[in-house]
C-alpha positions as CSV (number, residue, x, y, z in Angstrom):
1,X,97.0,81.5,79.7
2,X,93.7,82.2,79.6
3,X,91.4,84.5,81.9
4,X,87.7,85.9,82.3
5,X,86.9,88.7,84.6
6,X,84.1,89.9,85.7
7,X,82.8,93.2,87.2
8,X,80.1,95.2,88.0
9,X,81.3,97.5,85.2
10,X,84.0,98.7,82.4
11,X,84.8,101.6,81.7
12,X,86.2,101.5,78.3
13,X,88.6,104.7,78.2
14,X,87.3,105.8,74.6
15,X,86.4,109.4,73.9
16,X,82.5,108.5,74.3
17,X,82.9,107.5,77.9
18,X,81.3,104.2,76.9
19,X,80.5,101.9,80.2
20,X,79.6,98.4,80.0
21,X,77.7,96.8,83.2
22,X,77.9,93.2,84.4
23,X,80.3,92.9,82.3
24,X,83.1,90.5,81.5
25,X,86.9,91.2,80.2
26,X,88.5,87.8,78.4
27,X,92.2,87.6,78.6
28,X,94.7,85.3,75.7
29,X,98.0,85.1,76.6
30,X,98.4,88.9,77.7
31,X,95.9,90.4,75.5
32,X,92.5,91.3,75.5
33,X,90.0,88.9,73.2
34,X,86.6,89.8,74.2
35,X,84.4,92.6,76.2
36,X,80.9,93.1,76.3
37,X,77.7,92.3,78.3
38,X,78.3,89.0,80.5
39,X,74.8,87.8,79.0
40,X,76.6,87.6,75.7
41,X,79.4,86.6,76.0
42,X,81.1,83.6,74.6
43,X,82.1,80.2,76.6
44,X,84.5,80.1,78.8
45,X,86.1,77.0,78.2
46,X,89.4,76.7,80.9
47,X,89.7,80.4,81.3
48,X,90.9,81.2,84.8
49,X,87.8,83.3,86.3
50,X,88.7,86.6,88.4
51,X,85.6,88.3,89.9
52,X,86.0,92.0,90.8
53,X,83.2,93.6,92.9
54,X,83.8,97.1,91.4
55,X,84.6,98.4,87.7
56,X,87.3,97.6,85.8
57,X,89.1,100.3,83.8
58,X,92.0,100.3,81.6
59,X,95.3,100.7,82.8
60,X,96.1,104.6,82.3
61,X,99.2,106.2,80.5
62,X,101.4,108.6,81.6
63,X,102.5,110.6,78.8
64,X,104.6,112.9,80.4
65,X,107.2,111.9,83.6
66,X,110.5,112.2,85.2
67,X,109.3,109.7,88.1
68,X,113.1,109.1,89.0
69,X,112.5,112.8,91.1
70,X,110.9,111.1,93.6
71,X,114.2,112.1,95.5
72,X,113.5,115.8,95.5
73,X,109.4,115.7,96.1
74,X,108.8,119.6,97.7
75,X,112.0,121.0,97.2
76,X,112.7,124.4,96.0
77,X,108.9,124.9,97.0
78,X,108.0,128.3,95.6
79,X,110.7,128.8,92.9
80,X,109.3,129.7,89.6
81,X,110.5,127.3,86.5
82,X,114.0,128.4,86.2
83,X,115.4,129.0,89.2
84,X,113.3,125.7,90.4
85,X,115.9,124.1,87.6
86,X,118.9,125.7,88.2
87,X,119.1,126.8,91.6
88,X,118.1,123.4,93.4
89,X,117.2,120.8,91.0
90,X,120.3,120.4,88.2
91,X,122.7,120.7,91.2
92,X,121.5,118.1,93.1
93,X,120.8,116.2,89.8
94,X,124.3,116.7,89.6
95,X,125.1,114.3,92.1
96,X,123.0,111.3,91.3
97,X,124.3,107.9,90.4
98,X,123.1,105.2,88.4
99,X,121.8,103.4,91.6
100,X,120.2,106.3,92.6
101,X,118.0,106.3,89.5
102,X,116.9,102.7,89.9
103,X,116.0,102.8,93.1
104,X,114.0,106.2,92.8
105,X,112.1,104.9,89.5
106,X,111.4,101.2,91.4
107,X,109.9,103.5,94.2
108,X,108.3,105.6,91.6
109,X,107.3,102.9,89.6
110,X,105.3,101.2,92.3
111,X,103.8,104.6,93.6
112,X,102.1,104.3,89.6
113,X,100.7,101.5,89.9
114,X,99.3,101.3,92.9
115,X,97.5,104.3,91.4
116,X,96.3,102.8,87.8
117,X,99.0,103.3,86.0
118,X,100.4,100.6,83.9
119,X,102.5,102.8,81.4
120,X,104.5,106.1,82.2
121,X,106.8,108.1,79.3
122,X,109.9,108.9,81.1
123,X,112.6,111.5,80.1
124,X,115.6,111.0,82.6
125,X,119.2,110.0,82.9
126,X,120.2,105.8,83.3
127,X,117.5,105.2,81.1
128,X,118.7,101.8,81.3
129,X,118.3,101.5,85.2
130,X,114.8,102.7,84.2
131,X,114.0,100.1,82.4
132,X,115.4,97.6,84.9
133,X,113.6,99.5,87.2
134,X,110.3,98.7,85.6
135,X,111.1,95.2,84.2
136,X,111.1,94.4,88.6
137,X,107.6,96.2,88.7
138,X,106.1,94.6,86.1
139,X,104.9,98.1,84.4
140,X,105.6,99.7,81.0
141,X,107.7,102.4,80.5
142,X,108.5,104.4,76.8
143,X,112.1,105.5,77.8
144,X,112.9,108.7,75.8
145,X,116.9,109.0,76.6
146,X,117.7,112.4,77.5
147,X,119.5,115.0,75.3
148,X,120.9,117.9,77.4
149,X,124.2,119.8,77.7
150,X,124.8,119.6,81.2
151,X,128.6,120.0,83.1
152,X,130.1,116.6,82.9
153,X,127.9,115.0,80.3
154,X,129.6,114.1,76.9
155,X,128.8,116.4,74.0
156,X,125.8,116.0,72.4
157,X,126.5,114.3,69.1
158,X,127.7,111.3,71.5
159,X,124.6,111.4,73.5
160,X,122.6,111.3,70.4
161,X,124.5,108.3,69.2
162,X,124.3,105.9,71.9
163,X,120.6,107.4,72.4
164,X,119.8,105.5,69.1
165,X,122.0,102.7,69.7
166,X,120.5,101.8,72.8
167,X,117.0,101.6,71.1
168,X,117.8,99.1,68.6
169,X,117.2,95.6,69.7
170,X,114.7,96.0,72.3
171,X,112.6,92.8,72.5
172,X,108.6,93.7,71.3
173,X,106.7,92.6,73.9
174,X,105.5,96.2,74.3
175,X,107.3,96.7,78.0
176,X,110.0,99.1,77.2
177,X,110.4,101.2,74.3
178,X,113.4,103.9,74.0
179,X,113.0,106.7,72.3
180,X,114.9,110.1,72.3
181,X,114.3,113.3,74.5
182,X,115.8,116.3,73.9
183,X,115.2,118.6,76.8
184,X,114.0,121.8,74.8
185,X,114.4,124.5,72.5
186,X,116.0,126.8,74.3
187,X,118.4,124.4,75.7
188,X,119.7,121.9,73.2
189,X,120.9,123.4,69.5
190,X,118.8,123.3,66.6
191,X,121.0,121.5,64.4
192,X,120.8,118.7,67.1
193,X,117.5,119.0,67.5
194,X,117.0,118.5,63.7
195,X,119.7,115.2,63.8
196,X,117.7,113.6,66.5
197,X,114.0,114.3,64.7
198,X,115.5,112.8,61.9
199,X,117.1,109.9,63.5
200,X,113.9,109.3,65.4
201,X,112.0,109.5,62.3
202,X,114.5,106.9,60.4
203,X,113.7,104.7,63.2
204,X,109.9,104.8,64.5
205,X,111.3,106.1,68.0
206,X,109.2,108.5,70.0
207,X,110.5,112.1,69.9
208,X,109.3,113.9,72.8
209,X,110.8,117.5,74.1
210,X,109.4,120.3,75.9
211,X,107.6,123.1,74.3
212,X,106.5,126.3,75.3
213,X,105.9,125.8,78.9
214,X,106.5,128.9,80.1
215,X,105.8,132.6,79.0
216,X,109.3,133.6,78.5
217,X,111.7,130.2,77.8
218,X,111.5,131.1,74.1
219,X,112.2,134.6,73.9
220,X,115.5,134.7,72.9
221,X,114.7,132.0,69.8
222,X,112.0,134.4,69.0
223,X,114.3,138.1,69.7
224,X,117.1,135.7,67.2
225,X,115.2,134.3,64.2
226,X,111.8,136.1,64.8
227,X,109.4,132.7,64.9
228,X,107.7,131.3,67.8
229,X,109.0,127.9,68.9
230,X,106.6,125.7,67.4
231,X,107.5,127.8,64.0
232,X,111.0,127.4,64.2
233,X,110.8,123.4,65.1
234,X,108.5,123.3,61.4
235,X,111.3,125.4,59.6
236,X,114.0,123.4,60.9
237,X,112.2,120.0,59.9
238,X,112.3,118.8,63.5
239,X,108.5,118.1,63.2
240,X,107.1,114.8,61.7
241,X,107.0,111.4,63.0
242,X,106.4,110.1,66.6
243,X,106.1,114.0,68.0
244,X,105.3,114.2,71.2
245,X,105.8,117.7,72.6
246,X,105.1,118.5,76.9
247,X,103.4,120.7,78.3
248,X,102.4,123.3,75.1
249,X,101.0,126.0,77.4
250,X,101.9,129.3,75.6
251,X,100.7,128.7,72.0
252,X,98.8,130.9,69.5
253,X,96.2,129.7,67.1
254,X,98.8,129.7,64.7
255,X,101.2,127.6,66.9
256,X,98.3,125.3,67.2
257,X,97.5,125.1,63.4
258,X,101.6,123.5,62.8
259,X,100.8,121.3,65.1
260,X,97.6,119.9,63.5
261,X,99.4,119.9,60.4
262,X,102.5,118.3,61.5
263,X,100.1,115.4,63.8
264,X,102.3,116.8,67.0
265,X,100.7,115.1,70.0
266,X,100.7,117.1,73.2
267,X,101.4,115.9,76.5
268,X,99.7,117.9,79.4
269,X,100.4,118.4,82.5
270,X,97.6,120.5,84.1
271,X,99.1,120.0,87.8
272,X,102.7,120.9,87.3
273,X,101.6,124.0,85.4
274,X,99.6,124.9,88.1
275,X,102.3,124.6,90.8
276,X,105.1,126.4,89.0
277,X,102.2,129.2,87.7
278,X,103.5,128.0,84.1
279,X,99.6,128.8,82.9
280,X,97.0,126.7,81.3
281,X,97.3,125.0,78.4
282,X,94.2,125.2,75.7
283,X,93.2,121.5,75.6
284,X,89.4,122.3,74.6
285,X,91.4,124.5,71.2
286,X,93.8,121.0,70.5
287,X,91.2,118.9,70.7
288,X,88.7,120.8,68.4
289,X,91.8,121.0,66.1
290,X,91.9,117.2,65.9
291,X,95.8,117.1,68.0
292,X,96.2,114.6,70.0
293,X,96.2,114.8,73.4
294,X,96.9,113.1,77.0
295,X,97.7,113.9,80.6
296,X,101.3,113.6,82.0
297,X,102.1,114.0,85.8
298,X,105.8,115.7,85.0
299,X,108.4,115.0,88.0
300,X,107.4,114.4,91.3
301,X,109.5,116.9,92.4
302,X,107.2,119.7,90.4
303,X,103.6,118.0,90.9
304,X,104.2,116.8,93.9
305,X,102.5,113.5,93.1
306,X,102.1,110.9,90.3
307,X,98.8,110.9,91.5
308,X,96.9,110.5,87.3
309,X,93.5,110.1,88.4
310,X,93.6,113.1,90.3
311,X,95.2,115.2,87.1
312,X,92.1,113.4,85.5
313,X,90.1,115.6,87.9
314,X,92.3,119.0,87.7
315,X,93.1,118.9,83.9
316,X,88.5,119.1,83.4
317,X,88.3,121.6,86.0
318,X,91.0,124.3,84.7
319,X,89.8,123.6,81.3
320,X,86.3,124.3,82.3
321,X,88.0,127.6,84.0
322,X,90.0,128.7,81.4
323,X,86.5,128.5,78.6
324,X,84.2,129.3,80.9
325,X,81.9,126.7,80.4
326,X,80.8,123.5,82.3
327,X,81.3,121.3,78.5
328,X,84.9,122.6,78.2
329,X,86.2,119.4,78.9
330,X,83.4,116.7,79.9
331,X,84.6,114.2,82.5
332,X,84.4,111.1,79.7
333,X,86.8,113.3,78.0
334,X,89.4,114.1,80.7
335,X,89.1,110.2,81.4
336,X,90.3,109.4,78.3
337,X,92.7,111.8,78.2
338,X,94.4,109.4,80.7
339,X,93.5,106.2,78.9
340,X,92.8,105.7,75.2
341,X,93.6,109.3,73.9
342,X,97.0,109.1,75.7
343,X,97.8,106.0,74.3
344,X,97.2,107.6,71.3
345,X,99.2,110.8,71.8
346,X,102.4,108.1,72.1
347,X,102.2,106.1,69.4
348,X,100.9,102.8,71.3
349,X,97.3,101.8,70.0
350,X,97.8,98.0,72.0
351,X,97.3,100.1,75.1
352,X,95.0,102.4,77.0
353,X,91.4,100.7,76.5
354,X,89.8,97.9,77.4
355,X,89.4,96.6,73.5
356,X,89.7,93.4,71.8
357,X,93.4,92.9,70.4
358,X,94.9,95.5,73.2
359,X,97.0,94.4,76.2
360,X,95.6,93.3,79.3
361,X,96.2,96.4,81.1
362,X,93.2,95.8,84.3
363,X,93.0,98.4,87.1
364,X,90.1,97.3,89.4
365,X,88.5,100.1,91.4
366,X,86.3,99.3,94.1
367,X,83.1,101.0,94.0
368,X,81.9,99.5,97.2
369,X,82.0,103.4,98.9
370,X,79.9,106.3,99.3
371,X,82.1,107.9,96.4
372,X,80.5,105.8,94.1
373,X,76.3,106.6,95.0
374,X,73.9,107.6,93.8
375,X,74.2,104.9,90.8
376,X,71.0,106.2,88.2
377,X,72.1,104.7,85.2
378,X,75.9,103.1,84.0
379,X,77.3,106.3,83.1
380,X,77.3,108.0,86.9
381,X,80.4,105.7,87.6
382,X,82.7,107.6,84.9
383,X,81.2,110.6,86.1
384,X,82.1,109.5,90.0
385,X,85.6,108.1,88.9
386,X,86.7,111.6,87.4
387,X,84.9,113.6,90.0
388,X,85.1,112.1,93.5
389,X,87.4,109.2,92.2
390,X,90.3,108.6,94.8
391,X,93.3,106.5,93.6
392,X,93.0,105.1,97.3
393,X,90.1,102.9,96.1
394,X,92.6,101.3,93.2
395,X,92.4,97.8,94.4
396,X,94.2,95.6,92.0
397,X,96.3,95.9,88.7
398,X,97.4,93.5,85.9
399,X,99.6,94.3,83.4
400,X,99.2,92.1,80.6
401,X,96.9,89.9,82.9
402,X,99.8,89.7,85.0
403,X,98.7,90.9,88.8
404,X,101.3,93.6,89.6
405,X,98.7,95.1,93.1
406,X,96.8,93.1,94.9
407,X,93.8,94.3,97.4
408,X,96.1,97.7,97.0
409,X,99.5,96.7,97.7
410,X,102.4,96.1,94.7
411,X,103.2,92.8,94.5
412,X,106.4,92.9,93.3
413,X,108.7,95.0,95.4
414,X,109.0,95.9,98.6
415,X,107.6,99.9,98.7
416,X,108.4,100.0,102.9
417,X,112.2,98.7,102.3
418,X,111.8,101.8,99.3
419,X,110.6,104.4,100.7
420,X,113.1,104.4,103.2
421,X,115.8,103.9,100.4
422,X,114.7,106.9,99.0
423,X,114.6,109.0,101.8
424,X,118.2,108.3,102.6
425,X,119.1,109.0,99.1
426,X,117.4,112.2,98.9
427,X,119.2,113.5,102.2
428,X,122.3,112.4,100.7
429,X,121.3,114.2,97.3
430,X,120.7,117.6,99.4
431,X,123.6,117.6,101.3
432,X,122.3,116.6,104.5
């Protein structure tokens, strides 16, 4: 199948904020085989033509979510990290079924791309109902199957097992991709962590854990073999390979410096950290160290949203507050964060931009609204997107040139019948 759109605009999602006008996107069989300037472009023979009124962007990557926790959005309101975990959120976790997940990450799942996003990193349990999940949405997912020693879970080694088992034979038509996450240092054992980095290595898979999220979650590591965690993860040769590491909020230069050496990409999550006080992390010092970067949304339950676009906005501001400086993080920057650099940060360079020989990942956002004026020159659309952007003015989505949201409605499922599956579920899940 072949397609050409059109739009006012694209925004490219590379690092130099690049914006084409009147421009036009051509579509092969799911991937992307021309961009440029409609006055140069190349016939278009049978192509299908879509005209979008507004700019076309690329479909943006979640590098960092547990979108299944729709079912306990603004509970334990309040609760710092750990007793958010294990007061409320691990007992009611407890209690969820297989059914549960699929349902929650269809909800989820939807919620995404009504918003942009095409492609989400999830770390939760069923990772098979997630992918089902998705494969009824028509988005992307990069499963990384859950490694955590939790009452009523078999013992790690086993987890590990059928962890890699379950990611061999996945069809590569770039929609799901397992890969294995442990939870964290501090609560799965080094020797396992060091089995699964080397299993994931062995493999290609993505290894992605938390790291240093809070101020405190590695101080008994650090009071029992005297390294930091990043230090102890090098000297027990859990780095190398598809590293992908959340959140990375308390980290010293030295910290940093392992993780440049060891090409450790960093998934951040400027929202969640705010909301559970975690801190914020020191994007402008990763990226000036060449580490790769992108934004993550975390659970629902600790953001509240998997609203991207608006951690587009947050993650430029705090970083500008943290430096104090207005270039700390420039608003092409924090746009690729969600786009081509997160892409990046996972491992996937078919996604994330709107480049020849990526996937036809579309997200039309309608510029027909005061957001988007004054217009001097092409550049002020980036500039409105990641400023006074809404994900309300998301229009349309294609995934793969596949339309998944249409005039800014999913296509695919049915969110009303959803959200009130959901809702049931979470009562249920609470004890109510």
């Amino acid at each position: 199948m072949r397609q050409r759109f059109t739009a006012r605009a694209v925004v490219v999602g590379d690092r130099a904020g690049t914006v084409v006008p009147d421009a036009v996107v051509d579509v092969d069989d799911g991937r992307i085989s021309w961009v440029g300037p409609a006055d140069d472009a190349p016939p278009a023979g049978d192509a299908a033509t879509v005209a979008v009124p507004g700019v076309l962007a690329p479909g943006m990557v979640n590098t960092h979510s547990h979108a299944p926790m729709v079912l306990f959005r603004g509970q334990a309101e309040g609760l710092p990290l750990e007793r958010w975990l294990r007061e409320v959120i691990w007992p009611r976790e407890g209690r969820l079924t297989p059914d549960d997940v699929e349902v929650a990450m269809t909800a989820a799942s939807a919620e995404m791309l009504r918003g942009g996003v095409t492609t989400s990193v999830e770390m939760y349990f069923s990772p098979e109902r997630i992918a089902a999940a998705v494969g009824r949405t028509g988005a992307r997912a990069v499963i990384a199957t859950p490694l955590l020693p939790l009452p009523g879970m078999p013992p790690l080694a086993d987890q590990l097992r059928d962890a890699v088992a379950l990611a061999a034979g996945v069809p590569e038509d770039g929609t799901v991709e397992y890969g294995l996450g442990p939870h964290a240092a501090y609560t799965v054992p080094l020797p396992v962590l060091r089995d699964a980095a080397a299993a994931a290595r062995e493999h290609g898979l993505l290894f992605h854990l938390h790291v240093a999220e809070t101020a405190s979650e590695g101080a008994g590591l650090l009071a029992t073999h005297g390294l930091s965690v990043p230090a102890l993860l090098a000297a027990h040769d859990v780095l190398g390979g598809r590293v992908l590491a959340a959140h990375c909020v308390h980290m010293d230069d030295g910290d940093l410096e392992l993780w440049r050496e060891y090409d450790v990409a960093v998934a951040h999550c400027p929202a969640s950290n705010a909301k559970l006080a975690s801190g914020v992390a020191r994007v402008r010092a990763m990226l000036d160290r060449g580490i790769r970067v992108g934004l993550g949304t975390d659970g629902p339950a600790s953001n509240d949203g998997l609203d991207l676009l608006a951690d587009v906005r947050l993650a430029a501001q705090l970083a500008r507050l943290a430096e104090r400086s207005a270039t700390a993080l420039t608003a092409a920057e924090a746009f690729w964060l969600a786009t081509g650099a997160a892409a990046d940060a996972i491992g996937r360079p078919d996604l994330g931009q709107l480049a020849a020989g990526r996937r036809a990942d579309l997200v039309h956002v309608d510029t027909r609204d005061l957001l988007f004026e004054p217009v001097g020159d092409p550049g002020d659309l980036l500039t409105h997107l990641v400023w006074s952007g809404a994900s309300r003015l998301v229009r349309d989505v294609w995934v793969g040139g596949r339309p998944v949201v249409r005039d800014g409605a999913c296509t695919t499922v049915d969110a009303e019948a959803l959200r009130a599956d959901v809702a049931n579920r979470a009562a249920r899940l609470a004890g109510r």
